[in-house]
PAPA-502164 format. One line per 3 residues: their letters; for each residue x negated, y negated, z of C-alpha. Coordinates in steps of 0.05 Angstrom, whole numbers, always signed. Last residue first. Example, Ala and Ser with C-alpha at 12.3 -4.5 7.8 and 13.67 -1.06 7.14 Angstrom:
<pts>
SA = -273,+21,+143; -246,+90,+156 .
</pts>
This chain:
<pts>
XXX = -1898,-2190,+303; -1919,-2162,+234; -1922,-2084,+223 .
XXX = -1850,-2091,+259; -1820,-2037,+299; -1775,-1981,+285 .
XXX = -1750,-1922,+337; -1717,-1868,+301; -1671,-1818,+353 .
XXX = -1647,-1754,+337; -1598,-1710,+368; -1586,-1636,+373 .
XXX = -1530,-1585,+333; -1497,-1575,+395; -1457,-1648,+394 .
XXX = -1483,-1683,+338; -1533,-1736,+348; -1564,-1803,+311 .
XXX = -1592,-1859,+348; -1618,-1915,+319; -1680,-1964,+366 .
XXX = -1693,-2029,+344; -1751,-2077,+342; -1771,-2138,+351 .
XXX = -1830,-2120,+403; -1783,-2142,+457; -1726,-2110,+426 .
XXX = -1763,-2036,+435; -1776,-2062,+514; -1700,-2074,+517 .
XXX = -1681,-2009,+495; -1733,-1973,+531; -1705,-2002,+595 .
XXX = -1636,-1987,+578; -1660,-1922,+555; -1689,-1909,+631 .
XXX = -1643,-1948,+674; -1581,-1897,+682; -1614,-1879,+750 .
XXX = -1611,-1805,+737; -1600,-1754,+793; -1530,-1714,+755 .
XXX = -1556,-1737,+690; -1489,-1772,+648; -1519,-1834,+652 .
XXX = -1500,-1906,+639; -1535,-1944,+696; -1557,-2004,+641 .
XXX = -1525,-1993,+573; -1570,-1958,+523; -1526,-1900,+506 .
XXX = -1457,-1928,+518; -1437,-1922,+451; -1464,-1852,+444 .
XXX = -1429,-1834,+500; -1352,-1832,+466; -1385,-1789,+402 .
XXX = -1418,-1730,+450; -1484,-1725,+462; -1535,-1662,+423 .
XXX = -1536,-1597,+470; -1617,-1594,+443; -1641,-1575,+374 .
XXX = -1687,-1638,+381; -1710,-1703,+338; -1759,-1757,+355 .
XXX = -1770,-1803,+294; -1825,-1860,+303; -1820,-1915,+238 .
XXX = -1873,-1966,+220; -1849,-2029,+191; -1868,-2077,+129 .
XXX = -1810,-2040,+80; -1829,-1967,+106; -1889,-1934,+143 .
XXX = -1876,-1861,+175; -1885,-1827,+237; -1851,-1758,+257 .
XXX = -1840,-1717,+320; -1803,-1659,+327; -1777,-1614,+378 .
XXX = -1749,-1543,+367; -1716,-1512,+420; -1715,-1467,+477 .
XXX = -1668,-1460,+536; -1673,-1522,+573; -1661,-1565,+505 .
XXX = -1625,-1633,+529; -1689,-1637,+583; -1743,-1630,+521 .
XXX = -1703,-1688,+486; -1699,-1737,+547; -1772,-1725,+562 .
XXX = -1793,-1738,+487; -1751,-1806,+490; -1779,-1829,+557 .
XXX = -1844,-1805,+533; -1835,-1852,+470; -1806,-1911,+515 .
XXX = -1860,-1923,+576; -1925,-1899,+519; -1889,-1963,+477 .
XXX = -1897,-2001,+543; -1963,-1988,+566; -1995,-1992,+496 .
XXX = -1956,-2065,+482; -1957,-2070,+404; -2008,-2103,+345 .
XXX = -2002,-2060,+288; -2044,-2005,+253; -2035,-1977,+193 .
XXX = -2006,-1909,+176; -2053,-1872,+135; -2047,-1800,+176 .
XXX = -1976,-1797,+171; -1951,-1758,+236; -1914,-1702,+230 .
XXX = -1914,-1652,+287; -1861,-1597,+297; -1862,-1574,+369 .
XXX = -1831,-1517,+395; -1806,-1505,+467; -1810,-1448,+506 .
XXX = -1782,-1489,+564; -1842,-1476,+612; -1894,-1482,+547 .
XXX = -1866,-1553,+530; -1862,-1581,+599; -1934,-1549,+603 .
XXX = -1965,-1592,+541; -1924,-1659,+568; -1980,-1701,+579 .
XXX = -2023,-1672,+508; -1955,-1694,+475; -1959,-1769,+507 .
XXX = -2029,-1768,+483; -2013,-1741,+419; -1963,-1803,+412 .
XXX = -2015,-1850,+434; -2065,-1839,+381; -2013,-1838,+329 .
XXX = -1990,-1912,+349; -2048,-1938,+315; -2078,-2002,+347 .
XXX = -2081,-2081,+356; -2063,-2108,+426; -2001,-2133,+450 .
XXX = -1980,-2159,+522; -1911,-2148,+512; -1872,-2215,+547 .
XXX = -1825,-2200,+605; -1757,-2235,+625; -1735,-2220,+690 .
XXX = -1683,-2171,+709; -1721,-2107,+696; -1768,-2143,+749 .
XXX = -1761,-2085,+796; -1767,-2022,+738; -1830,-2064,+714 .
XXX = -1867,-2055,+783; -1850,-1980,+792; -1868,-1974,+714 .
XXX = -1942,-2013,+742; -1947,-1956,+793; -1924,-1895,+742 .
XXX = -1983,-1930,+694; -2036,-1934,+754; -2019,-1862,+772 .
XXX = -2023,-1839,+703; -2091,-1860,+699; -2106,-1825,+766 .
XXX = -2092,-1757,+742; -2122,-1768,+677; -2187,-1793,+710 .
XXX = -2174,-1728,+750; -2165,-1687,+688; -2229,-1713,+656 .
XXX = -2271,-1701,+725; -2253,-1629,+728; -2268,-1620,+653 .
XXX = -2337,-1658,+669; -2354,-1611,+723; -2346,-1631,+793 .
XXX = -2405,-1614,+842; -2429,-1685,+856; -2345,-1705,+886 .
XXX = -2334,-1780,+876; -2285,-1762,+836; -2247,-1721,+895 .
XXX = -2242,-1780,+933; -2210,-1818,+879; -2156,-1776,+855 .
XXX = -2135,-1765,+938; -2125,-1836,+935; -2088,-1834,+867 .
XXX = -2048,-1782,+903; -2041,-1816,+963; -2019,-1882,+925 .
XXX = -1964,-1847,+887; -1941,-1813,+953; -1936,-1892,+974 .
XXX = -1903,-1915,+922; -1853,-1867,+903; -1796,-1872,+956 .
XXX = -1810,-1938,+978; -1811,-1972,+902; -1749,-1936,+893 .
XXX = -1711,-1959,+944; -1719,-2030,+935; -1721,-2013,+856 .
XXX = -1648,-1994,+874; -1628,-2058,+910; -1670,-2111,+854 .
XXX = -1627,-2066,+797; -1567,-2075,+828; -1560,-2144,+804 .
XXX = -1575,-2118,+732; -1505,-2079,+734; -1460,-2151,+753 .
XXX = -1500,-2181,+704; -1479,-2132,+651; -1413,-2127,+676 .
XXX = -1408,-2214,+668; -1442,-2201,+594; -1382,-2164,+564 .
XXX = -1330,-2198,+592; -1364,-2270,+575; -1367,-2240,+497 .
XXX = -1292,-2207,+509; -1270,-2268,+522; -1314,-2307,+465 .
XXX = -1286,-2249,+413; -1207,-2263,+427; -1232,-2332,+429 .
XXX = -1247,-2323,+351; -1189,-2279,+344; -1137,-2336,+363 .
XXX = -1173,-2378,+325; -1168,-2339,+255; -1103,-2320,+276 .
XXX = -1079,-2397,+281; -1112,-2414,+224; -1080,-2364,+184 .
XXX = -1004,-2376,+205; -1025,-2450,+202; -1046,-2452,+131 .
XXX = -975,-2450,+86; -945,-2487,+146; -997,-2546,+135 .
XXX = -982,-2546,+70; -910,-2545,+63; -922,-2605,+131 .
XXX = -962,-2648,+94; -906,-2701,+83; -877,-2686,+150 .
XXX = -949,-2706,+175; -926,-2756,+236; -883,-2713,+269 .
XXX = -906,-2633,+251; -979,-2663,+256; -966,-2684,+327 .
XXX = -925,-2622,+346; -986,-2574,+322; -1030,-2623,+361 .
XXX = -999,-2609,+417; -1002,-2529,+412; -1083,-2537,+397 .
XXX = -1081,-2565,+459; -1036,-2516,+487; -1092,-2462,+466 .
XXX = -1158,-2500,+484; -1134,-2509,+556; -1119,-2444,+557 .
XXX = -1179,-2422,+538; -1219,-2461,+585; -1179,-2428,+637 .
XXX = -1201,-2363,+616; -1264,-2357,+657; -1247,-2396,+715 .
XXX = -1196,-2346,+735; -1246,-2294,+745; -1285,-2339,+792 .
XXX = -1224,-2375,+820; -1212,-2291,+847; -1263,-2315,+893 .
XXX = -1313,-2257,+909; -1319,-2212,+957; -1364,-2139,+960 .
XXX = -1352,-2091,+1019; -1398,-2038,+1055; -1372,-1993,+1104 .
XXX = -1407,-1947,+1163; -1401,-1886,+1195; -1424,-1849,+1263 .
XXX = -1387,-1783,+1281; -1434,-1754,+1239; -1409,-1715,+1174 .
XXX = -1429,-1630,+1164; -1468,-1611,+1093; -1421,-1561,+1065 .
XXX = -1458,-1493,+1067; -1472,-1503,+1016; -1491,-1563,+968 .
XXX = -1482,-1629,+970; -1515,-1689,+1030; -1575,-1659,+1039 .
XXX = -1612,-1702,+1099; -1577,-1659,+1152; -1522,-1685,+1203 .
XXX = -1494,-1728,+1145; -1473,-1805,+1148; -1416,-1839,+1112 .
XXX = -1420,-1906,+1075; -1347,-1920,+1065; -1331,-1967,+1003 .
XXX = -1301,-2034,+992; -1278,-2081,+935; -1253,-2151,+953 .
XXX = -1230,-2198,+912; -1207,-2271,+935; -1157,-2327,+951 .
XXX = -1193,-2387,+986; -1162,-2428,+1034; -1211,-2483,+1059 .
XXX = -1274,-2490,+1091; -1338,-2489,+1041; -1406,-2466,+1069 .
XXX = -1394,-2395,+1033; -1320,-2383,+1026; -1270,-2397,+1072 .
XXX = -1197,-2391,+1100; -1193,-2323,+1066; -1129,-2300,+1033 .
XXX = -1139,-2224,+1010; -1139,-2185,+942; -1143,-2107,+943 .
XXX = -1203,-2057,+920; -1208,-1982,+951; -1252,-1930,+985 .
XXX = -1231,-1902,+1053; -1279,-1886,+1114; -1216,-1905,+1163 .
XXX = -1253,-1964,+1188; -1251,-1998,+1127; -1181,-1973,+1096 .
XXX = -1130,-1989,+1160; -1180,-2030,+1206; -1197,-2071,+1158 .
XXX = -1139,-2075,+1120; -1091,-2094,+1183; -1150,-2156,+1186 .
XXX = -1156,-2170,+1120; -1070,-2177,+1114; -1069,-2207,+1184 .
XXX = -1130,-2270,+1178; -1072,-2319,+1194; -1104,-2389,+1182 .
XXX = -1116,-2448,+1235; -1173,-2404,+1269; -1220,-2425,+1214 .
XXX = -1279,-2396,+1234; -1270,-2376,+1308; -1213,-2332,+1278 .
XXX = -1261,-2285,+1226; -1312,-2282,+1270; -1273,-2248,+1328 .
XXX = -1244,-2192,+1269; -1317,-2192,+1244; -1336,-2175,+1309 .
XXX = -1416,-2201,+1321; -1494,-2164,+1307; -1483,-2215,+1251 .
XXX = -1444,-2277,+1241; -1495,-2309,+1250; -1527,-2296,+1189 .
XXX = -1459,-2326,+1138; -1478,-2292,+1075; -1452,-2224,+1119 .
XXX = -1498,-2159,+1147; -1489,-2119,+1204; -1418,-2141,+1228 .
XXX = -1387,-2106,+1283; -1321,-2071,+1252; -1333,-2007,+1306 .
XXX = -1351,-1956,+1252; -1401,-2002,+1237; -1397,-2063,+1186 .
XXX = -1427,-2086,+1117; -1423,-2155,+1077; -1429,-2167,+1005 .
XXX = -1422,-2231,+964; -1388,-2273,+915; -1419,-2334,+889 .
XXX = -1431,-2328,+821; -1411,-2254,+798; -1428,-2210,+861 .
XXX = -1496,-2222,+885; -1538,-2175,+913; -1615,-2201,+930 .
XXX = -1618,-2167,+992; -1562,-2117,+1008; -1596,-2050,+1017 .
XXX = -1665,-2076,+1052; -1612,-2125,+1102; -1572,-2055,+1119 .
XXX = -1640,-2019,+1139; -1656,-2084,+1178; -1589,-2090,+1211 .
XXX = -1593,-2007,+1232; -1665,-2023,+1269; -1675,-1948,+1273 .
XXX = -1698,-1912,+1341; -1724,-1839,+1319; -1734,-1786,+1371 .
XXX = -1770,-1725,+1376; -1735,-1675,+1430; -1762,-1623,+1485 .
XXX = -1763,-1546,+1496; -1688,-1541,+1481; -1650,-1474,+1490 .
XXX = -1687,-1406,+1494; -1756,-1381,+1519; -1830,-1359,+1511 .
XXX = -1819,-1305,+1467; -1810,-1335,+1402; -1831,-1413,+1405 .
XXX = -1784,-1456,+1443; -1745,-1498,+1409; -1753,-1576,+1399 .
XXX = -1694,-1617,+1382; -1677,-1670,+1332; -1651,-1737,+1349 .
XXX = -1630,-1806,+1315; -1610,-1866,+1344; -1577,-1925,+1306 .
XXX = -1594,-1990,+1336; -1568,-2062,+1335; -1624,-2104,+1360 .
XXX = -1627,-2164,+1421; -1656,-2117,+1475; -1605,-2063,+1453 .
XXX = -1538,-2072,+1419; -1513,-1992,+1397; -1503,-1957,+1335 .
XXX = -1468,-1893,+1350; -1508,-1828,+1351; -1537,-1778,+1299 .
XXX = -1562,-1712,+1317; -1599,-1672,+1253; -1587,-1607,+1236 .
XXX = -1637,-1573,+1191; -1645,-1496,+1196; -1567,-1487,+1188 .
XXX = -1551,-1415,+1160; -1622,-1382,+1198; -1611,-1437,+1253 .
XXX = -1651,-1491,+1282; -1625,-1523,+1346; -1570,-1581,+1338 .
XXX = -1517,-1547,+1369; -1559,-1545,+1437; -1579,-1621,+1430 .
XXX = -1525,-1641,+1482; -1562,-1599,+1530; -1621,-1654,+1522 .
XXX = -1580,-1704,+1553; -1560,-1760,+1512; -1601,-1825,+1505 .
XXX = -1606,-1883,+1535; -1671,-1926,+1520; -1702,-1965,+1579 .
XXX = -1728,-2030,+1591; -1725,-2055,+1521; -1781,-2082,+1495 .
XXX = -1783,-2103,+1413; -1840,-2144,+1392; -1884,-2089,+1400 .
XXX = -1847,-2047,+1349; -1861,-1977,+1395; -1896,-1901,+1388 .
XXX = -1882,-1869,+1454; -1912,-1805,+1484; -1881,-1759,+1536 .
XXX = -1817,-1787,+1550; -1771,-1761,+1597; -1713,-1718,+1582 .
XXX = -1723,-1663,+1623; -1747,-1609,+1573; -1806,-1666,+1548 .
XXX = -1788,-1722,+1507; -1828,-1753,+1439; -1814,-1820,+1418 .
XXX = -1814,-1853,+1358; -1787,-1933,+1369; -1763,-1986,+1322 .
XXX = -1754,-1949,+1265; -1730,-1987,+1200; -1798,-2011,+1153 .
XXX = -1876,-2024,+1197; -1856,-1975,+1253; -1863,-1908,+1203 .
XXX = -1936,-1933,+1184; -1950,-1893,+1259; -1934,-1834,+1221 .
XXX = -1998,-1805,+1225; -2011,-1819,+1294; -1953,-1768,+1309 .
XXX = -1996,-1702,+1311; -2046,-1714,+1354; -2017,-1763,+1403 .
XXX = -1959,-1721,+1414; -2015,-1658,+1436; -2051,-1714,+1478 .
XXX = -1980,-1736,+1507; -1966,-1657,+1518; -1913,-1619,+1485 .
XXX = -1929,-1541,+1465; -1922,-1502,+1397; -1984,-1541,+1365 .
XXX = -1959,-1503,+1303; -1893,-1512,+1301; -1902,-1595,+1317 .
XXX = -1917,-1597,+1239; -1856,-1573,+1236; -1816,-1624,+1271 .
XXX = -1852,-1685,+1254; -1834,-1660,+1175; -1746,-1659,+1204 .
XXX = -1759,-1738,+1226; -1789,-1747,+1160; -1737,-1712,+1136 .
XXX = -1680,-1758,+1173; -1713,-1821,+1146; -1713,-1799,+1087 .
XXX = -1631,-1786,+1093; -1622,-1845,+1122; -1657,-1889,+1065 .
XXX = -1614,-1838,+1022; -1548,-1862,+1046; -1565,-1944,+1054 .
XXX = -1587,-1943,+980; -1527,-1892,+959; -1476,-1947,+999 .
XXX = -1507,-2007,+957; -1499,-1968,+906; -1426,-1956,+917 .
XXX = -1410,-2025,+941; -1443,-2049,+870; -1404,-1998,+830 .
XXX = -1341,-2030,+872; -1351,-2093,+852; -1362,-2081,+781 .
XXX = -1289,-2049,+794; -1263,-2112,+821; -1288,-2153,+756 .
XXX = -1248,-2106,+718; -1187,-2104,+752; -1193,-2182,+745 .
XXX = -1212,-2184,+670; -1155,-2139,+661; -1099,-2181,+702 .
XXX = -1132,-2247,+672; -1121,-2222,+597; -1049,-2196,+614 .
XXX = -1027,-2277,+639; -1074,-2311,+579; -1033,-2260,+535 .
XXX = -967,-2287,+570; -980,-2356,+574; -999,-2349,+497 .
XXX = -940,-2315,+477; -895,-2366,+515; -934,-2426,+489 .
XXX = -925,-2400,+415; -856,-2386,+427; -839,-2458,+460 .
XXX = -878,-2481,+388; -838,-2445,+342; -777,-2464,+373 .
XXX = -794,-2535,+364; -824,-2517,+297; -756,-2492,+269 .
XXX = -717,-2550,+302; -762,-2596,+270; -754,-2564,+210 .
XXX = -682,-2559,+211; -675,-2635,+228; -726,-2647,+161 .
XXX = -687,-2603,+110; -646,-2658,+87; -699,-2700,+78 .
XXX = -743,-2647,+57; -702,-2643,+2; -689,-2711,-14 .
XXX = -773,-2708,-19; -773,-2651,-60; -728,-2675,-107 .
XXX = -730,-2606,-147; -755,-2611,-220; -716,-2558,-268 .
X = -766,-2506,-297 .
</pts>
């Protein structure tokens, strides 16, 4: 083979190459603008739609506080049925019981006789307005129970009173058959509307700094970062804080989406953000929070809106979003410059250098490919654990104290001398599985915070026929059958009893619901390679291929009431012990899930 003068050559060649690289290089800055231009477009629409899933909840919270609020309102009312008359001693009587009503969002309960006047009053102490208005009891007509709307329930517009912004609610008092028509008298809730907004927002954080802040159907302010802002206008607000800027696009939004009950995301200039005084570009993702006239807000007949409404929003700087690929940029032209530097001063490398660069360049290009979509991936999960401390809120109030009347109730009867010792195992049952549905309450709240299993030594078959003993009548109901297998010789290991009972009847109950017309459902423990396997299979509906990879995300569900939280939770408990949980499911044919965990740690 003839010897080429590679270095003449290159010579020769050099002006080309320089030319050639040149170009290369303005091409390689102009893809990468561009890709670092789509990526921020993406990672913005999809930091504004984390937003809105945290407006959302936030609205649910507010929604269904409401809506308990409006049964126990609708509970007063029947239990009234039977004392069928309206005295102070009668009010007395029959209202004492919710006196525990004053300690959360209702500032007064009052009962009123047919002209209005208050009978019997149940008050926050600190709070002492001089009077309360209210509409005339005509107005509550509409409201009276009806055969095709037993449960209507009068809602007013929030109103400043005594130094609180209040939302009244009403429900009216008919006579008993044959002793009249129209309105006998009214029960009356007072609700402190900040505090109920305060419960819904507290701990809600949107990315780093970002926050949420709720109005009335009026644009007064009921909850912001900024506290005094509250109980004010936010259009006032916004001026008196930096009255230098033109607050017109937020403002004609405001008033356009906001206080038209309309859902929606759209960027805004600001001219702060926090403590910090300045111009400040940001996201904002907002969603109405309507209110019902009875406490069932689907179904038929359609469940009819109050004239009352408020909106929640959630803002964050878009420097937030930007922030996050700006380090990649920076890493991208310099890697561009030092492309040029080794083109100049390496010409005699450059065959080389060329014959690597193409793969170098993919390599790193794929590398921050995977870091983006690493910060992408755990800013929604942040974003989703955030509303965990909002819904266990909720929670926590909804199931708490029944929990503790049962376990009370438990306890009374125990102490019983005529019980027999079956009655006494099912109420030490009873109360057991209070305590463990109290301490899930406690774990569902600090989902967010990093727990350590408290492991004991044990076999793992014990506590699976427990969990099957639990759900004995699920299984009869459904006509389900079940398939035990459990390995008598399988050793015991040190695991959390609380916890793995949490997961494997989280699993059972999730198979049993996917089969409500009959099934088979199995259950199967094995030992393998230093680790003990649990297999839960069903003939249920099975989940479809595009769910399957959502499975275990937090508030994935495809339950019309679920939270979402339950295999997340299970998931992470599972990991905790060093675990893992597989999942394998067709759809119709059923699904079955192996949970493994370590003999040894």
């Amino acid at each position: 083979m003839k010897n080429i003068p590679f270095p003449g050559l290159l010579k020769k060649l050099l002006p080309l190459i320089y030319v050639g690289a040149l170009a290369l290089t303005v091409l390689i800055a102009y893809v990468g603008y561009s890709t670092s231009r789509q990526a921020q477009e993406i990672i913005t629409s999809q930091f504004n739609q984390q937003q809105l899933i945290l407006a959302r909840k936030i609205s649910d919270h507010i929604q269904n506080q409401i809506s308990h609020l409006q049964k126990s309102l609708l509970a007063i009312r029947e239990t009234w049925q039977v004392n069928k008359k309206i005295s102070g001693q009668a009010s007395a009587e029959i209202l004492w019981q919710y006196q525990q009503l004053l300690s959360g969002d209702v500032l007064s309960l009052m009962v009123l006789n047919g002209q209005g006047q208050p009978v019997w009053r149940l008050q926050d102490p600190s709070w002492t307005p001089k009077e309360i208005p209210l509409p005339e009891l005509k107005a509550l007509e509409p409201f009276l129970p009806t055969p095709l709307s037993p449960n209507r329930i009068w809602i007013g517009r929030t109103f400043s009173l005594a130094g609180k912004w209040v939302l009244p609610l009403m429900v009216p008092l008919p006579y008993p058959k044959g002793h009249g028509t129209g309105v006998q008298g009214a029960i009356v809730f007072i609700l402190d509307a900040i505090q109920i907004v305060k419960k819904a927002t507290f701990g809600v954080v949107s990315g780093s700094t970002g926050y949420a802040w709720v109005i009335n159907s009026q644009g007064i302010l009921f909850d912001h970062f900024e506290n005094e802002f509250v109980g004010r206008s936010i259009f006032e607000v916004r001026k008196a804080r930096n009255p230098q800027l033109s607050y017109k696009i937020i403002d004609d939004l405001t008033r356009r989406e906001l206080l038209q009950k309309k859902e929606g995301m759209a960027q805004y200039l600001s001219g702060w953000h926090r403590s910090k005084l300045t111009k400040t570009e940001k996201l904002i993702a907002y969603t109405p929070i309507p209110f019902f006239e009875t406490p069932e807000r689907q179904g038929r007949p359609q469940p009819l809106p109050a004239e009352e409404f408020w909106s929640v929003a959630l803002v964050a700087p878009i420097e937030e979003v930007s922030g996050l690929i700006r380090s990649l940029n920076i890493r991208q032209f310099l890697l561009i410059g030092i492309f040029q530097l080794l083109i100049i001063f390496g010409t005699g490398m450059l065959v080389f250098i060329s014959s690597r660069w193409s793969s170098t360049l993919t390599l790193e290009v794929d590398r921050k490919t995977e870091e983006l979509k690493k910060s992408q991936e755990k800013l929604i999960h942040s974003e989703r654990l955030a509303a965990v401390g909002s819904m266990a809120s909720h929670v926590s109030h909804e199931i708490k104290n029944p929990l503790i009347a049962i376990g009370g109730l438990a306890q009374q009867l125990k102490r019983s001398a005529n019980l027999e010792d079956r009655e006494k195992e099912k109420l030490d049952l009873i109360t057991k599985e209070v305590s463990r549905l109290e301490n899930m309450l406690i774990e569902v709240r600090d989902f967010t915070r990093p727990t350590t299993p408290r492991k004991i030594k044990g076999g793992i078959n014990p506590l699976i026929q427990e969990i099957l003993a639990l759900m004995k009548p699920v299984f009869t109901d459904q006509q389900i059958e079940i398939q035990i297998d459990l390995d008598p010789h399988l050793p015991e290991f040190e695991f959390d009893p609380e916890q793995l009972k949490q997961v494997l009847l989280n699993l059972i109950k999730n198979a049993a619901e996917a089969m409500t017309a009959g099934g088979r459902l199995g259950i199967k423990t094995y030992p393998r390679a230093a680790k003990v396997f649990i297999e839960i299979s069903d003939t249920g509906k099975g989940i479809s291929p595009e769910h399957l990879t959502n499975l275990f995300r937090p508030f994935f569900t495809t339950k019309k009431k679920g939270t979402g939280l339950g295999l997340a939770v299970s998931y992470k408990i599972i990991h905790d012990h060093n675990g893992d949980i597989q999942v394998a499911s067709e759809v119709n044919q059923g699904t079955r899930m192996v949970v493994q965990l370590p003999l040894q740690g």
